[in-house]
C-alpha positions as a Markdown table, in Angstrom:
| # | Residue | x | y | z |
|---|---|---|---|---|
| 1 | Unk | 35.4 | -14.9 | 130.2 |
| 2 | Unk | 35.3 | -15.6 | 126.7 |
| 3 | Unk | 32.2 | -16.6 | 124.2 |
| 4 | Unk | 31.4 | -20.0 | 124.3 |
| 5 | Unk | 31.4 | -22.0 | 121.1 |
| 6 | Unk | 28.0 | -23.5 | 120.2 |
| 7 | Unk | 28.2 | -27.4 | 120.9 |
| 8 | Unk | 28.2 | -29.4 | 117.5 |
| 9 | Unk | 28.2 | -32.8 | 115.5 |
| 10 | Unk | 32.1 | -33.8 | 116.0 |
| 11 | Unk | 32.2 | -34.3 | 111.8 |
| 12 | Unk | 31.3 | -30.1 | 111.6 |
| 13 | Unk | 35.3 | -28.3 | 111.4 |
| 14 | Unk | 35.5 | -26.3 | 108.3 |
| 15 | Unk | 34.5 | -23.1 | 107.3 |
| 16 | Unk | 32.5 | -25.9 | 104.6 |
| 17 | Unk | 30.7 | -28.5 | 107.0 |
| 18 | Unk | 30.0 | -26.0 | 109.9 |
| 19 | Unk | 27.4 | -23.8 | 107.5 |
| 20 | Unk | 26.2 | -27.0 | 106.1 |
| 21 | Unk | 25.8 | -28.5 | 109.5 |
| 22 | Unk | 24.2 | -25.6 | 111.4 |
| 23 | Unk | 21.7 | -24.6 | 108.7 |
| 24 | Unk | 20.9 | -27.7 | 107.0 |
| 25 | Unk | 22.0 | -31.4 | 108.0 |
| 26 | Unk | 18.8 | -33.1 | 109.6 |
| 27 | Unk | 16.4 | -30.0 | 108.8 |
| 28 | Unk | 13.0 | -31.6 | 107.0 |
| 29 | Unk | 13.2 | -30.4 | 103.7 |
| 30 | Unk | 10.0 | -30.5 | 101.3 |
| 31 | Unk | 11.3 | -29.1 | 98.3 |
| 32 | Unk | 11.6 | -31.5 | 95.1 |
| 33 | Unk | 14.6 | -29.5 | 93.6 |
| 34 | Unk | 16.5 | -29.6 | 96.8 |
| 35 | Unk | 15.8 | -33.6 | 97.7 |
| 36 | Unk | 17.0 | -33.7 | 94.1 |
| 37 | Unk | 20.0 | -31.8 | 94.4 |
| 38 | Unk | 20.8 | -34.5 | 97.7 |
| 39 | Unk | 20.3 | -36.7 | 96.2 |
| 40 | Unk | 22.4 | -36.0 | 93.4 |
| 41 | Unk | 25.3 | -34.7 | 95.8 |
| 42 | Unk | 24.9 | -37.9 | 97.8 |
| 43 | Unk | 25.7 | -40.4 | 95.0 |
| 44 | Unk | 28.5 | -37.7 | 93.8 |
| 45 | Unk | 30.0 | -38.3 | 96.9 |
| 46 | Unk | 30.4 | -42.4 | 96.7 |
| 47 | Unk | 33.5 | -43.2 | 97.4 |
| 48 | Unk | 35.0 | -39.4 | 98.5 |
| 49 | Unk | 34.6 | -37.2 | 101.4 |
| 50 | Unk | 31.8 | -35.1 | 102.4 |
| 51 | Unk | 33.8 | -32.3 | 102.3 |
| 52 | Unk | 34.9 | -32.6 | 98.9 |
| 53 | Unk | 31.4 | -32.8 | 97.9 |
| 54 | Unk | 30.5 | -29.5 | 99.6 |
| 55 | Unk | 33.4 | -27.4 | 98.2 |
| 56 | Unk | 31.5 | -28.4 | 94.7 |
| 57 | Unk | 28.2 | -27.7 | 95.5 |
| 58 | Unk | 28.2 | -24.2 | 93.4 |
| 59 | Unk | 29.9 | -25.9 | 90.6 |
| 60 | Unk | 26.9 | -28.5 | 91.3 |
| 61 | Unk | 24.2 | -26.3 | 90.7 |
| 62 | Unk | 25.7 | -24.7 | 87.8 |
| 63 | Unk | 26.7 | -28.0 | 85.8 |
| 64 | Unk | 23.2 | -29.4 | 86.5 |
| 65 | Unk | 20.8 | -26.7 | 86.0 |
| 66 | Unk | 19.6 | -25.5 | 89.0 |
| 67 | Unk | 18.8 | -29.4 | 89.7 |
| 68 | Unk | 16.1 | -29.0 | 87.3 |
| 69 | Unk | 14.8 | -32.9 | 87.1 |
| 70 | Unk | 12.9 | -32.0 | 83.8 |
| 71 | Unk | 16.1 | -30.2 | 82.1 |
| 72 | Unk | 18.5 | -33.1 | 83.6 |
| 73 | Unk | 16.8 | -35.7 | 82.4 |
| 74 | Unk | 16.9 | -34.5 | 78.8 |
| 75 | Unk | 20.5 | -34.6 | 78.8 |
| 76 | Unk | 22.6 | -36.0 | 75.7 |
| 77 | Unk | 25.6 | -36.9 | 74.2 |
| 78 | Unk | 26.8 | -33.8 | 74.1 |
| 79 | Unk | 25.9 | -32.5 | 77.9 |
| 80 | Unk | 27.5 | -35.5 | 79.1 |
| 81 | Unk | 30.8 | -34.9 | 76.9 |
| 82 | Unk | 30.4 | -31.3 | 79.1 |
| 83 | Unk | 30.1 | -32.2 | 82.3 |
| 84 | Unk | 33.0 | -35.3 | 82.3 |
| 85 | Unk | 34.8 | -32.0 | 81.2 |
| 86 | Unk | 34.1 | -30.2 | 83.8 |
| 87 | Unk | 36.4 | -30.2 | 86.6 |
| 88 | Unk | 34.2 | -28.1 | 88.9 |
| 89 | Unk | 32.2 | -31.6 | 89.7 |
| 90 | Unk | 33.2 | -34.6 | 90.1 |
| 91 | Unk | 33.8 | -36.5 | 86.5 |
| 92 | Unk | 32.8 | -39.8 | 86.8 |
| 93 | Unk | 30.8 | -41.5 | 83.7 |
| 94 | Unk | 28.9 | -43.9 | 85.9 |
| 95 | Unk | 27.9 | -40.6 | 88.3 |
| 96 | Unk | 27.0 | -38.2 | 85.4 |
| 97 | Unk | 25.1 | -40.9 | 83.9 |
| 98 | Unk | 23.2 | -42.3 | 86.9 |
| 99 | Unk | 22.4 | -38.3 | 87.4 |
| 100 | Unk | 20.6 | -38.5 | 84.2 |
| 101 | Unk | 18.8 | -41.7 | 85.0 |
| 102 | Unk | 17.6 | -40.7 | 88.3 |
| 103 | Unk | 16.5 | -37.7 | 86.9 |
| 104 | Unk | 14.0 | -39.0 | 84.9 |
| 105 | Unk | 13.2 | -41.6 | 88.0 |
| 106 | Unk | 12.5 | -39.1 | 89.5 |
| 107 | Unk | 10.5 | -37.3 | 87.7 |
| 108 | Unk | 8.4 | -40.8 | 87.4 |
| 109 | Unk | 8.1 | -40.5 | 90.9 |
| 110 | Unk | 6.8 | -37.1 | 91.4 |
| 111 | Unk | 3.9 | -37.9 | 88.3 |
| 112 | Unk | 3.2 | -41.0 | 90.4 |
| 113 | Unk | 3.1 | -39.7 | 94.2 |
| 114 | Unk | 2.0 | -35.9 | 92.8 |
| 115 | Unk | 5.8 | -35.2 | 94.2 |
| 116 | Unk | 8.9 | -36.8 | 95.4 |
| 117 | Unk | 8.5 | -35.2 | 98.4 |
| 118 | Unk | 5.5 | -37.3 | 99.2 |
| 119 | Unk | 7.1 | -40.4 | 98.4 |
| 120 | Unk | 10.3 | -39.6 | 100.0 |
| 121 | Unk | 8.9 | -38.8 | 103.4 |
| 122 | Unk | 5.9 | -41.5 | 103.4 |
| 123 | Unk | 8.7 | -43.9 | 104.1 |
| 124 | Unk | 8.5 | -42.1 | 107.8 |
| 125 | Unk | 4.9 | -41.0 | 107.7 |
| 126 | Unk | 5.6 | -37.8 | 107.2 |
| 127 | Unk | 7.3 | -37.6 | 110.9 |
| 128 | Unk | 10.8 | -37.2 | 111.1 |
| 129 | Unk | 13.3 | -40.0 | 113.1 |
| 130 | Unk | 14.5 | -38.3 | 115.9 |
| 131 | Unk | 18.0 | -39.9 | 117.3 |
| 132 | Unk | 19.3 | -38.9 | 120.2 |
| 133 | Unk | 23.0 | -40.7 | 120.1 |
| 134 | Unk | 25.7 | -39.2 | 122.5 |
| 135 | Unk | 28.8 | -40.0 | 120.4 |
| 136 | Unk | 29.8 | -40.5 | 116.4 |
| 137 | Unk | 29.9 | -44.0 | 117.2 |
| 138 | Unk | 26.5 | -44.4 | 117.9 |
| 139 | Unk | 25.1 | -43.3 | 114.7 |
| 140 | Unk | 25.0 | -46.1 | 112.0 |
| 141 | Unk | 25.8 | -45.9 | 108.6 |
| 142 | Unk | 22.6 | -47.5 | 107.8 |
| 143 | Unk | 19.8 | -49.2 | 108.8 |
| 144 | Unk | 17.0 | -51.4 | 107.7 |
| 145 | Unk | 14.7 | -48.2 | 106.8 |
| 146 | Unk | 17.4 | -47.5 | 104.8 |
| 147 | Unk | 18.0 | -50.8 | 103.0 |
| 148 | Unk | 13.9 | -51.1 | 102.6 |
| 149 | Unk | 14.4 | -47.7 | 101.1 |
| 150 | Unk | 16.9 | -48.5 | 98.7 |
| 151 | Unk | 15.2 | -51.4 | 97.6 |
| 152 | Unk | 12.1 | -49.4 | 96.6 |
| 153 | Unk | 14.5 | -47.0 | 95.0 |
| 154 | Unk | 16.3 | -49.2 | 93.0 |
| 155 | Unk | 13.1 | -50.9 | 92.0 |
| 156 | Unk | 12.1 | -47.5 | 90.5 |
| 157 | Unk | 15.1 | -47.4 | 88.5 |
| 158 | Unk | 17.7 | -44.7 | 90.5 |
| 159 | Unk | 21.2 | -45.7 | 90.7 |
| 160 | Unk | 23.8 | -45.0 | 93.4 |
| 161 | Unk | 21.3 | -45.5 | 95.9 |
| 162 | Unk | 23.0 | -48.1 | 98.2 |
| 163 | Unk | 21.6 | -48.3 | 101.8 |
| 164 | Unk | 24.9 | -46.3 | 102.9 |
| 165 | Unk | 24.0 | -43.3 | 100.8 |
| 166 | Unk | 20.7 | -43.5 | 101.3 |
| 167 | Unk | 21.0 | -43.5 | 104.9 |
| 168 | Unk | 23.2 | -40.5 | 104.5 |
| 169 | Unk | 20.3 | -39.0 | 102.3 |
| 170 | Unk | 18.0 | -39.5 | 105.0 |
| 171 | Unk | 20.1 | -37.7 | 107.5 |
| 172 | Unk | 20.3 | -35.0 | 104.8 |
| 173 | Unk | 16.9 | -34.1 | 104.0 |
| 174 | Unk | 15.8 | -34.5 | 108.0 |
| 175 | Unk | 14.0 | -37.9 | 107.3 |
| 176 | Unk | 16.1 | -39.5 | 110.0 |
| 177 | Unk | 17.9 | -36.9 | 112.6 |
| 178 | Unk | 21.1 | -37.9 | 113.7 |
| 179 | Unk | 22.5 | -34.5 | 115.5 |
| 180 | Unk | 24.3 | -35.8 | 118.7 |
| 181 | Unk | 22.3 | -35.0 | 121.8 |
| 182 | Unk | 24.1 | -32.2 | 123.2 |
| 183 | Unk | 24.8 | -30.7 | 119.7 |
| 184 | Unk | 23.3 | -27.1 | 119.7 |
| 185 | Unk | 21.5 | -27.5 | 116.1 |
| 186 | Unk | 19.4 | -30.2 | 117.0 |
């Protein structure tokens, strides 16, 4: 008799999504610099695969500082001529420079809220969405927290915060848990 394989999300098949699924999707996460980096990767990923998102994470982190908010949103001229260089990240003008913008949104929001993480996660008070769908099909691809959250968002000056990604966001940082009810890493 062999070793079972752990039950997961159907979406989690490569040596990229499985780590990211197991350790991370629908985990809360508190930290500013991470919900930054999401979000960040969440925008990048408009338009593109999840996947291809998570093979340049590293890249990521490099590019953008550590996902420093203070350091991001002091970019110029000449950091954005570098990073629509750089082919480690996605190079996209409208990205790179909502990046920036959100950045100091962000930032905004933390002096506002004392951190982003308390704004982020009042939109749930504070208590996680737990889902307990039994197939892909089940889980939407947004809902009307999300849109309400986008709004508020958008009203704050991000960018590339649609309901879709910020539904995806939510997923992400553990706002709203969407692992499938038999998956292992619920």
């Amino acid at each position: 008799m062999g070793v079972r394989k752990p039950v997961r999300c159907a979406w989690a098949r490569t040596d990229w999504s499985i780590p990211y699924h197991d350790a991370e999707w629908g985990k809360p996460l508190h930290d500013d610099r991470a919900l930054f980096e999401l979000l960040t990767l969440e925008g990048a990923q408009a338009g593109l695969s999840w996947e291809t998102i998570l093979r340049k994470r590293e890249r990521y982190r490099i590019a953008f500082d550590g996902f420093d908010p203070a350091r991001v949103a002091r970019y110029g001229a000449r950091k954005r001529t570098e990073l629509l260089a750089d082919a480690g990240i996605v190079r996209n003008r409208l990205k790179i420079d909502a990046t920036i913008g959100n950045a100091a949104a962000f930032l905004a929001v933390q002096e506002a809220f004392g951190s982003f993480d308390a704004y982020w996660w009042s939109f749930v008070d504070g208590k996680p969405i737990v889902n307990r769908p039994r197939t892909m099909a089940e889980v939407p691809a947004k809902t009307a927290l999300a849109e309400r959250t986008s709004a508020d968002l958008k009203r704050r000056g991000f960018r590339f915060v649609g309901p879709t990604i910020v539904y995806s966001f939510m997923q992400a940082s553990g706002v709203v848990n969407d692992h499938l009810a038999d998956c292992a890493f619920r």
